[in-house]
C-alpha positions in Angstrom: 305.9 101.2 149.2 303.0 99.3 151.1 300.8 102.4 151.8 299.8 102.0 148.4 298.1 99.1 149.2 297.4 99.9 152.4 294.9 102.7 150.5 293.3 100.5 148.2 293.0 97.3 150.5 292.5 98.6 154.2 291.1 95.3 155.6 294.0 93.1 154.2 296.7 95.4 155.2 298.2 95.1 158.9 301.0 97.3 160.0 302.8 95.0 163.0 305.6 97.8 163.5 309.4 96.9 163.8 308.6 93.6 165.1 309.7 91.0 162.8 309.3 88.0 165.4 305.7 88.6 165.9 305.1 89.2 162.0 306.4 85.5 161.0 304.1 84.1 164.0 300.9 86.2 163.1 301.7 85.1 159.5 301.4 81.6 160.6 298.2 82.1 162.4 296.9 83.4 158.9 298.3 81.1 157.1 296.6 78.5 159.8 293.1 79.9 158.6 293.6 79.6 154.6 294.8 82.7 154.5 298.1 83.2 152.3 300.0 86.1 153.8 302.8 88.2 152.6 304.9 89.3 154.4 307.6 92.3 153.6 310.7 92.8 155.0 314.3 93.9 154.6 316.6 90.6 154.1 318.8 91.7 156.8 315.4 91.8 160.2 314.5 88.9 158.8 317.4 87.4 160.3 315.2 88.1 163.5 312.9 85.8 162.6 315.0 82.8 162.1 313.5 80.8 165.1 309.6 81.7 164.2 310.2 80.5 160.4 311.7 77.4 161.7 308.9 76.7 164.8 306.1 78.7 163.7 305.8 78.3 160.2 307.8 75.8 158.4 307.1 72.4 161.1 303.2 73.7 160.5 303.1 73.6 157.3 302.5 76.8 156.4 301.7 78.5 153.0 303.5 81.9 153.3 305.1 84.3 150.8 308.2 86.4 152.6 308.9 89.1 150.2 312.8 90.1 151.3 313.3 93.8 150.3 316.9 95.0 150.3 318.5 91.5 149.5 322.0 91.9 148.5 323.7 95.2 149.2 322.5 97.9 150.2 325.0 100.7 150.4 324.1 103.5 152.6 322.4 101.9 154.9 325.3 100.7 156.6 327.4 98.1 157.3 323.9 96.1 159.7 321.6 96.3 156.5 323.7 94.7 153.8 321.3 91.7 152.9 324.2 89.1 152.5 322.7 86.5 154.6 319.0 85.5 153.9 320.3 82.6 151.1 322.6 81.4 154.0 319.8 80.7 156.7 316.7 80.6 154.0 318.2 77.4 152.7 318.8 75.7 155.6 314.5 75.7 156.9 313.1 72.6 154.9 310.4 72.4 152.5 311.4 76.8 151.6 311.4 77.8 148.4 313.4 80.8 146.7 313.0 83.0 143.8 315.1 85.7 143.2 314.2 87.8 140.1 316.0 90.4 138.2 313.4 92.7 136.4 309.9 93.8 137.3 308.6 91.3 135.1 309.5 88.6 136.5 309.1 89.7 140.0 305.5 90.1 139.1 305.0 86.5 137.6 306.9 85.4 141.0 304.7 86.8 143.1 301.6 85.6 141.5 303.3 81.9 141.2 304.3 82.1 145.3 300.6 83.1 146.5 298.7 81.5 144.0 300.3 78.0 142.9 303.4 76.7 145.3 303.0 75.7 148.6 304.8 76.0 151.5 307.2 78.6 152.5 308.4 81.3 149.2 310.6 83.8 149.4 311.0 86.3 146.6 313.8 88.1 147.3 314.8 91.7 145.5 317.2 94.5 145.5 317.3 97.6 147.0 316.5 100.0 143.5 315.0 99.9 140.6 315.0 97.8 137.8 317.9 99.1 135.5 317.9 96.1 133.0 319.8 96.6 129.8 319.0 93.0 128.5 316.1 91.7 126.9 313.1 91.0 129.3 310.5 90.5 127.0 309.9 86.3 127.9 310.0 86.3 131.8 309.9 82.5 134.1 310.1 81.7 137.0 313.0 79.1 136.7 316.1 79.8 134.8 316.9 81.3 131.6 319.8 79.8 129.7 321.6 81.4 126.5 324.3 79.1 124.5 326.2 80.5 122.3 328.2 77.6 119.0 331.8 77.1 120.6 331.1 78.3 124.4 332.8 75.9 127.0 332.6 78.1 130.1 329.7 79.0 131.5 328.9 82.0 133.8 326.1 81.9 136.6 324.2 84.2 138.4 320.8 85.6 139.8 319.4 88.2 140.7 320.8 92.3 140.5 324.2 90.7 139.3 322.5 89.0 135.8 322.0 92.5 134.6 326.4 92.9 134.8 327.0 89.1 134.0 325.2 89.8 131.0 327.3 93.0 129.8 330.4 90.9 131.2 329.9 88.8 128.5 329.8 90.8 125.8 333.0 92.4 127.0 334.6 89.1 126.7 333.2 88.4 123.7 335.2 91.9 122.4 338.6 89.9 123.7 337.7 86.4 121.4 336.1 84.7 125.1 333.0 82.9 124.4 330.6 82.2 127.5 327.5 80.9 127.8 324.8 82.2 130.8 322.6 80.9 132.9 320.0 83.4 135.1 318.5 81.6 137.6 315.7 83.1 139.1 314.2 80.2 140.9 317.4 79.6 143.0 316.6 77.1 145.6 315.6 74.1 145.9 318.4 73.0 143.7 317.2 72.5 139.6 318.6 68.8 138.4 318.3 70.5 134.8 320.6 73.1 136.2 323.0 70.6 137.2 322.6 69.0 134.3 323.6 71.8 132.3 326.5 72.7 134.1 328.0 69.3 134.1 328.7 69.7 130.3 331.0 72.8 130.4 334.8 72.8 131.4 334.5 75.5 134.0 331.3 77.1 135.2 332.0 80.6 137.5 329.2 81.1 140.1 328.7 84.8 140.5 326.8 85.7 143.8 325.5 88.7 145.4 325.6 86.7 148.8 327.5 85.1 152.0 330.1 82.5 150.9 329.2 79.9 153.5 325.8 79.0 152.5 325.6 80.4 149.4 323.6 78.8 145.9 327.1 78.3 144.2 328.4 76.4 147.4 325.3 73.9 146.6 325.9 73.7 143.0 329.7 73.2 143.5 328.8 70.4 145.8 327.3 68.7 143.4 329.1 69.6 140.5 333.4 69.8 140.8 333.7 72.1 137.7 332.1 75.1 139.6 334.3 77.7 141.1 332.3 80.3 143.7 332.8 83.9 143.4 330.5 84.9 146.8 331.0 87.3 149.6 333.5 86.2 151.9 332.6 88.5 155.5 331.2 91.8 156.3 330.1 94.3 153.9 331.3 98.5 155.2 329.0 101.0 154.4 329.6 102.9 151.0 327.3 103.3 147.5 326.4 100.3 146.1 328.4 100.7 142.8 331.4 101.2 144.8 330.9 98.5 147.3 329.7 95.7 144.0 332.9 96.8 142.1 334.9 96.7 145.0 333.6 92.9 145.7 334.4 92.1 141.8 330.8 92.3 140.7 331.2 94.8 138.2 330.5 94.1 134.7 334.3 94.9 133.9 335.5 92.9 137.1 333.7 90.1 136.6 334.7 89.9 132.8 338.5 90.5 134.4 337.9 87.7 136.5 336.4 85.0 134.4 339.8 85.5 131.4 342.0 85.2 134.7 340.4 82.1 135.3 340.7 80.5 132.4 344.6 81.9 131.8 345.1 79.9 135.5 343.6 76.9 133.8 
């Protein structure tokens, strides 16, 4: 999608091939100069790039915005390009900060947020696809969005692709007399005390995430937090279509509402 830009902006476009090492280090030299790059790639070459984020341009200081294309799974692509792992290895450079919308909208006030206002390095991390929300998107942040309902004592947590499911989960459960309350993070890391605070109130708060186990944004919160049970990606992801391969992992809407009422019957 970047010759689009490439057209209308010719002199701040560069094309540095399949050479995702070099990209991170040429973005720090930018970045270097007060300029604030952005850099796109798929989540799962960024993982070449691990050493230059850590060297190049988080010990310098740098202002960058990594946009992470294809985060989460990717289906045909194969079993290489599933982009299960950026959260993992993202987290772990200091001073990085994450966003992970889940509708145009708020990929859009993302972006502008990462270039224009934070500092440091952002990563705004999206889906292979298009937006296919069904929920309302009319009032898009850039934190978290949080939806109680009188009577809820579980809450259900997510981010990302999945929020668009968790959402229709919930109104499945609500058809068998289970009330849940949501929260849609979208700014996922550093970790939100507000967050914390919130889930610290319920009796049982189920993480749903699109990502590697060990590593993962529920891992952190359940750190902190004993009521939080993690429902990650726990090794390798095969090749197949993404709505087999999400249903398969229990990321459906009608998995995930499965999952939560077999929860709480354990409980």
């Amino acid at each position: 999608g970047l010759q689009y830009f490439a057209k209308r902006f010719p002199e701040r476009f560069f094309d540095v091939g399949i050479a995702e090492e070099h990209a991170v280090t040429f973005c720090a030299g930018l970045a270097s100069m007060n300029y604030v790059p952005v850099f796109a790639v798929y989540s799962s070459f960024l993982q070449r790039s691990y050493d230059q984020l850590i060297h190049d341009m988080a010990i310098g200081g740098c202002h960058a915005v990594i946009c992470v294309d294809r985060a989460g799974i990717v289906g045909d692509d194969g079993e290489t390009h599933q982009g299960i792992f950026d959260v993992s290895f993202l987290t772990s450079v200091p001073n990085m900060r994450i966003y992970s919308p889940s509708n145009y909208d708020e990929l859009r006030l993302c972006l502008h947020k990462a270039v224009e206002d934070d500092s440091g390095i952002c990563a705004v991390r999206y889906p292979r696809g298009r937006d296919q929300s069904l929920y309302d998107t009319s009032d898009p942040v850039t934190t978290y969005v949080y939806r109680h309902i009188e009577g809820a004592k579980v809450l259900l947590v997510t981010y990302g692709r999945l929020a668009n499911d968790l959402f229709t989960a919930i109104e499945i459960l609500r058809n068998r007399d289970i009330k849940c309350d949501i929260i849609k993070l979208v700014n996922i890391f550093p970790i939100d005390n507000e967050v914390v605070d919130i889930m610290s109130a319920y009796d049982a708060v189920l993480f749903f995430e699109e990502a590697y186990y060990c590593g993962s944004i529920s891992e952190k919160y359940a750190s902190i937090c004993p009521n939080v049970a993690q429902f990650a990606i726990d090794g390798f992801v095969k090749h197949g279509k993404c709505d087999v391969l999400l249903d398969e992992l229990g990321f459906s809407a009608e998995k995930m509402a499965d999952t939560v009422e077999g929860f709480l019957k354990d409980e």
